[in-house]
KEKE-560221 format. One line per field, with one value per residue (C-alpha): x, y, z. Coordinates in Angstrom, 3 decimals, padded with zeros to 6 digits. Example, Ala and Ser with C-alpha at 12.3 -4.5 7.8 and 13.67 -1.06 7.14 Angstrom:
<atoms>
xx 012.300 / 013.670
yy -004.500 / -001.060
zz 007.800 / 007.140
</atoms>
This chain:
<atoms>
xx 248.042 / 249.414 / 248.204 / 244.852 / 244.531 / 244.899 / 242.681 / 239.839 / 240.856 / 240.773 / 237.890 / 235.544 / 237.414 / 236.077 / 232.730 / 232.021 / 233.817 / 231.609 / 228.087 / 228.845 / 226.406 / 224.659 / 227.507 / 225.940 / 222.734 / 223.598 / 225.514 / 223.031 / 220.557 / 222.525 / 222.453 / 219.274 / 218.189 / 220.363 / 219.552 / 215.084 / 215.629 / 217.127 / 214.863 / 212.258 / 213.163 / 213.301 / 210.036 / 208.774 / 209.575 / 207.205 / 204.443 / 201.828 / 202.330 / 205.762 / 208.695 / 208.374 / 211.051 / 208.240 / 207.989 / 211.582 / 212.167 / 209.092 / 211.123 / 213.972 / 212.274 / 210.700 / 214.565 / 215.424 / 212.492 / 214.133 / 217.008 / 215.283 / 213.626 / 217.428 / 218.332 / 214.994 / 215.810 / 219.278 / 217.908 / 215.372 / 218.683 / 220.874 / 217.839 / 217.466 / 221.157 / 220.908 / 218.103 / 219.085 / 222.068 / 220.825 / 219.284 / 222.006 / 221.508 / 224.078 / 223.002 / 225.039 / 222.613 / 224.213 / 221.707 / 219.053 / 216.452 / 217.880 / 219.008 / 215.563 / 214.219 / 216.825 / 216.194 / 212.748 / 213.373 / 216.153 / 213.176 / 210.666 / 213.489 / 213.842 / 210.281 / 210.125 / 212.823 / 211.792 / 208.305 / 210.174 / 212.069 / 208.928 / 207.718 / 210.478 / 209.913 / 212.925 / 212.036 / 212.610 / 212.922 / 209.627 / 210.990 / 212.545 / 209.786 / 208.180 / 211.754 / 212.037 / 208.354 / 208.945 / 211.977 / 210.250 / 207.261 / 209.819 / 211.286 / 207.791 / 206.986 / 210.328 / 209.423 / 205.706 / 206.833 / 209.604 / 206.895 / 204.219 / 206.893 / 207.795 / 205.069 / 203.532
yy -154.451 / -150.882 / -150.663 / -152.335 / -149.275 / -146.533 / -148.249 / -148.067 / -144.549 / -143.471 / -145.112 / -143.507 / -139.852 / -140.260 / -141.520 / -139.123 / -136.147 / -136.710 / -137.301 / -134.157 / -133.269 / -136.683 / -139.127 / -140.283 / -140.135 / -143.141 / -144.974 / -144.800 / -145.951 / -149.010 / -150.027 / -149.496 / -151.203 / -154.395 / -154.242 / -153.793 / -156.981 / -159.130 / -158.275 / -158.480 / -161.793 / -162.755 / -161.797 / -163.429 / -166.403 / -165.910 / -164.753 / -166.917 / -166.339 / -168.593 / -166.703 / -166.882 / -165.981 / -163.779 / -161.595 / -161.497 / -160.426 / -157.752 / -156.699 / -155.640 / -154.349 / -151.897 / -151.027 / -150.354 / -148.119 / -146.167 / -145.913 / -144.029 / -141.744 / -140.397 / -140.367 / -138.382 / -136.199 / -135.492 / -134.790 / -132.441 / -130.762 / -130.776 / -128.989 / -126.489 / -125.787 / -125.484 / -123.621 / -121.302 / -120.682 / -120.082 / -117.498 / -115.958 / -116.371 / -118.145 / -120.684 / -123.072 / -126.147 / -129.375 / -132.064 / -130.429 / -132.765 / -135.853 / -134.845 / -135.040 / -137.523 / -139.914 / -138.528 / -139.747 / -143.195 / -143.786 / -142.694 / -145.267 / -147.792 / -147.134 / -147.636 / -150.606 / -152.140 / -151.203 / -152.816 / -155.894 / -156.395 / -155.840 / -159.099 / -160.958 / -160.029 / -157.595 / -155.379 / -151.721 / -148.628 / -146.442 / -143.603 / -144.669 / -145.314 / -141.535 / -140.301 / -141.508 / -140.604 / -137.150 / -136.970 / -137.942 / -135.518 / -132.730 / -133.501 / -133.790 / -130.120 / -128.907 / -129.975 / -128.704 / -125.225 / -124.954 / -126.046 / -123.226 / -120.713 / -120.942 / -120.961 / -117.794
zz -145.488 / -145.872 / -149.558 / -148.324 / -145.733 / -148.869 / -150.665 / -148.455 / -147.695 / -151.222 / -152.096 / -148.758 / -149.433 / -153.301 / -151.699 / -149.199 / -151.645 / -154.282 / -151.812 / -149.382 / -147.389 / -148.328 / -147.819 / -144.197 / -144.820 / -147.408 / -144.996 / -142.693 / -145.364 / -146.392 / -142.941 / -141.913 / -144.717 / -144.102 / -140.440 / -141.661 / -144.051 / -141.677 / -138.996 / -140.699 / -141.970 / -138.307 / -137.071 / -140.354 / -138.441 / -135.539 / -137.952 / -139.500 / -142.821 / -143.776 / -145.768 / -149.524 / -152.146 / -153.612 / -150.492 / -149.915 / -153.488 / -153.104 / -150.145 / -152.069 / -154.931 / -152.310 / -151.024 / -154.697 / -155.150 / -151.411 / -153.554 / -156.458 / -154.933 / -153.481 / -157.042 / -158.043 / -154.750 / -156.559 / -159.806 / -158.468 / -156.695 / -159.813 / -162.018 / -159.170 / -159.684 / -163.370 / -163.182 / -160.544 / -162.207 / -165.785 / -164.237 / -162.829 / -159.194 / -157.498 / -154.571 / -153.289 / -152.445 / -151.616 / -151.973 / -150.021 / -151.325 / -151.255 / -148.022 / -146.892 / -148.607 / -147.654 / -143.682 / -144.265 / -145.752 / -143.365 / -140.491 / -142.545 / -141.584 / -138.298 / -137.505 / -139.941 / -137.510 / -134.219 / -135.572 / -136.043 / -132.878 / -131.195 / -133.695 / -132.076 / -128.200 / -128.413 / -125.334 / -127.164 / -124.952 / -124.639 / -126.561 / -129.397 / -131.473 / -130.658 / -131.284 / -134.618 / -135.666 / -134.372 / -136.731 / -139.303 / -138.936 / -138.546 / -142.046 / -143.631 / -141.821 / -143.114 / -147.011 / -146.261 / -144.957 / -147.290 / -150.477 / -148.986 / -149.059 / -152.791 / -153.123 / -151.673
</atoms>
């Protein structure tokens, strides 16, 4: 049990050591995308169109695709530190963009599930849903602002 315990230590401190700043961000992700595919399995249920292998495969295709655009997010960040410092400046950006983007996918979720418990009759509190959409606007304006600036 004891060398059980290390290993899952070891293997979350090489996880989360080689992420940083976007470590939970992909947790979160992986479970807001198990939580979005089983709900949304559910409330496929109480829909009129019946469950098909087609659309469930579609629906995981889509998760993939979440997935690359983190990785594109993290490319975009490693050529801004190449670039930055082939230039000589020296910033220290940890994943800013896949920070973001994965904030907004992991937003996309949340509204993708709270979409689906309402499908099933889940009673959802009143501002959960306006909570997570103002999240995700603010993470959009962020981008936007930050985009106009370089730009100016």
């Amino acid at each position: 049990m004891e060398k059980l315990k290390v290993l899952f230590i070891t293997a979350f401190s090489a996880i989360f050591g080689a992420l940083g700043i976007l470590a939970i961000p992909v947790f979160l992700l992986i479970g807001c995308n198990l939580i979005d595919y089983s709900t949304g399995l559910a409330a496929a249920k109480d829909r009129e169109e019946p469950v098909s292998s087609y659309k469930g495969i579609r629906g995981i295709i889509k998760k993939v695709c979440m997935w690359l655009l983190i990785v594109v997010g993290w490319m975009l960040d490693v050529l801004i530190q190449y670039a930055t410092a082939a230039v000589g400046l020296a910033l220290n950006l940890p994943y800013i963009v896949a920070t973001v983007v994965a904030v907004w996918l992991i937003c996309n979720e949340m509204i993708s599930i709270l979409e689906n418990m309402i499908d099933i009759d889940v009673a959802i509190p009143p501002f959960l849903m306006p909570l997570v959409h103002m999240i995700k606007r603010q993470a959009e304006e962020k981008m936007e602002t930050k985009e106009k600036d370089d730009y100016e």
